[in-house]
Phi, psi and omega in degrees: 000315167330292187300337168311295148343291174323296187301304208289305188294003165262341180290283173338288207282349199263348184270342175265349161299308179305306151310335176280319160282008175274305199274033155345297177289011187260066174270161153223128182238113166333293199295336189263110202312174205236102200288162169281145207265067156310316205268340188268006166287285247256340170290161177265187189310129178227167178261335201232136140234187202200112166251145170187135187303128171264299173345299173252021164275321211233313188262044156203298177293333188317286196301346186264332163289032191202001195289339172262009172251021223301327178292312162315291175325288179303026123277349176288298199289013198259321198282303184316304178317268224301319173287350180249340113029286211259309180270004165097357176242137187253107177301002172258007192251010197283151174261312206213134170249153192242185179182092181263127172240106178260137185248108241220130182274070186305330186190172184320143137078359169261137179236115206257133138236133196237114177232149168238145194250134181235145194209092189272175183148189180311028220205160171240132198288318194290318184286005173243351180279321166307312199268359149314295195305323117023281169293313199286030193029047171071005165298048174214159180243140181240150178258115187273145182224109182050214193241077208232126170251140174260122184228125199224111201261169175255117164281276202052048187215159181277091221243097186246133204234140185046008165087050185191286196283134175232123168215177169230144219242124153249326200218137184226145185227128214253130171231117180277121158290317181200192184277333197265347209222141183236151154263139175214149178176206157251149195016264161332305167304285170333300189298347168315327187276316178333290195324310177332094146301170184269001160279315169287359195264306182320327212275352173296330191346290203285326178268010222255290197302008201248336162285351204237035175254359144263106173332292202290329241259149139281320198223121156219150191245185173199135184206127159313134162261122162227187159298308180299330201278320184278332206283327196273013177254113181299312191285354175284307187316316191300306192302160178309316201264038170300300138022281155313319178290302183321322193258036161251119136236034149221157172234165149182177182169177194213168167215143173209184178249169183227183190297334176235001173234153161268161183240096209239121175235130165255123174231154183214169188225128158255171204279325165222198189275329180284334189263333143316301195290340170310294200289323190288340162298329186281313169307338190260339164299308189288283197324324176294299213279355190276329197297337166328301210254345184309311167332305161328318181275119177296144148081201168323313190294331154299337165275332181280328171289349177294292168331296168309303179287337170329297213269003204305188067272135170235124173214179182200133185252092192032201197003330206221162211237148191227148197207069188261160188181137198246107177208153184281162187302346216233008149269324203263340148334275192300003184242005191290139195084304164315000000 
């Protein structure tokens, strides 16, 4: 039974570690106003959305978490340049990105996730449609979908972004929306957005709001919970407390930065109030015991994980269980990439 705890409370500092480098990409500046979640009205139905300031991800949370790493900043920004190389896209010219993800069972215990990205900014979608072609050496084909052209380049490469994300691209298909805004993704996804109604936009309605209830937040989310969902995420499934996991159904939370800390909040919605008041007792348990043990994690990752349960707060409001925590920029600098 120790160990179980034991693991599961390293499982805990390491999933609040973990979000902390995902909020790399996250800053927050109080003072500067709070766009409207336009693009995330234009996705089509979805289970997971997603929003995030690209602007103040790149002139701002990059240089103050990397500001005592300076060779990694220039290796972030080295990566970002090589990706806009190979696909004609420059993630610094996005002001604001949406994301939407539907999530599809093909069999037990398998999880299909099919997403699309809409990406506004600075830029002219036909002059970015150019310098695709381009980098990819005219390796793409177009699709007419209603009265929409789908331009769909071939990659097939391997790709790291910010030190943080690796994926692999074989086909990514680009759609200009307006002069400012492209939809991306792959095919199928894309043409999903042509569709988009105000009845599929509506059915976003509950999560759009749920992503967007920090004003302020650069990146906020919103997401459907179900049983099928947890049984078919291996690392959910697995922990002790799935179960627990298993009676949510929405999560969302957002992340940002102040001048010198990052910031993280996590909300989860149960199905009642009692399966709140569970899971945050269960959750507040492991968080006493990691502090035991926390010492045991060596080096950066241990100052940053000391840092997350120091600062943890866990509470629950009838329903809904809240999850806040704090650690400064200058612990999460050393571990980017790594």
């Amino acid at each position: 039974m120790k160990n179980r705890f034991l693991n599961f409370a390293f499982v805990l500092i390491a999933i609040v570690a973990l979000v902390q480098v995902g909020a790399v990409a996250q800053t927050r500046t109080r003072n500067t106003p709070a766009a409207p979640p336009s693009l995330l009205n234009s996705l089509p139905k979805s289970d997971a959305v997603v929003q995030v300031k690209m602007k103040q991800l790149f002139n701002e949370a990059m240089p103050r978490i990397l500001a005592n790493n300076p060779a990694r900043l220039a290796q972030v920004n080295a990566e970002v340049e090589n990706f806009k190389t190979r696909t004609g896209l420059d993630l610094r010219m996005f002001d604001q990105v949406a994301v939407g993800a539907k999530f599809t069972y093909p069999g037990e215990g398998v999880l299909k996730v099919q997403s699309v990205a809409l990406a506004k900014g600075t830029f002219s979608s036909n002059a970015l449609i150019t310098a695709g072609s381009i980098a990819t050496q005219g390796k793409y084909r177009t699709e007419k979908y209603k009265d929409k052209t789908i331009y769909i380049f071939t990659l097939d490469q391997n790709y790291s972004v910010l030190g943080v994300f690796d994926f692999t691209i074989k086909e990514l298909a680009v759609m200009p929306i307006d002069a400012n805004t492209l939809a991306l993704g792959d095919p199928v996804s894309v043409r999903t957005v042509v569709d988009v109604t105000r009845a599929s936009s509506r059915a976003n309605a509950e999560l759009i709001a749920l992503a967007s209830r920090d004003p302020n937040a650069v990146v906020g989310f919103g997401a459907n919970m179900s049983p099928q969902l947890v049984s078919s995420v291996d690392v959910i499934a697995n922990a002790p407390i799935a179960g627990e996991i298993a009676k949510l159904r929405n999560v969302y939370g957002s992340v940002g930065t102040t001048e010198k800390d990052v910031e993280l909040f996590f909300g989860a919605r149960a199905l009642t109030p009692e399966a709140a008041a569970s899971l945050g007792t269960t959750l507040q348990g492991l968080a006493d015991i990691g502090q035991l043990f926390v010492g045991r994690i060596a080096g950066a990752r241990g100052v940053l994980a000391k840092s997350a349960l120091t600062n943890l707060k866990i509470v629950t409001d009838a329903n809904e269980l809240q999850i806040r925590t704090v650690v400064p920029q200058a612990d999460l600098g050393p571990l980017m990439g790594n």
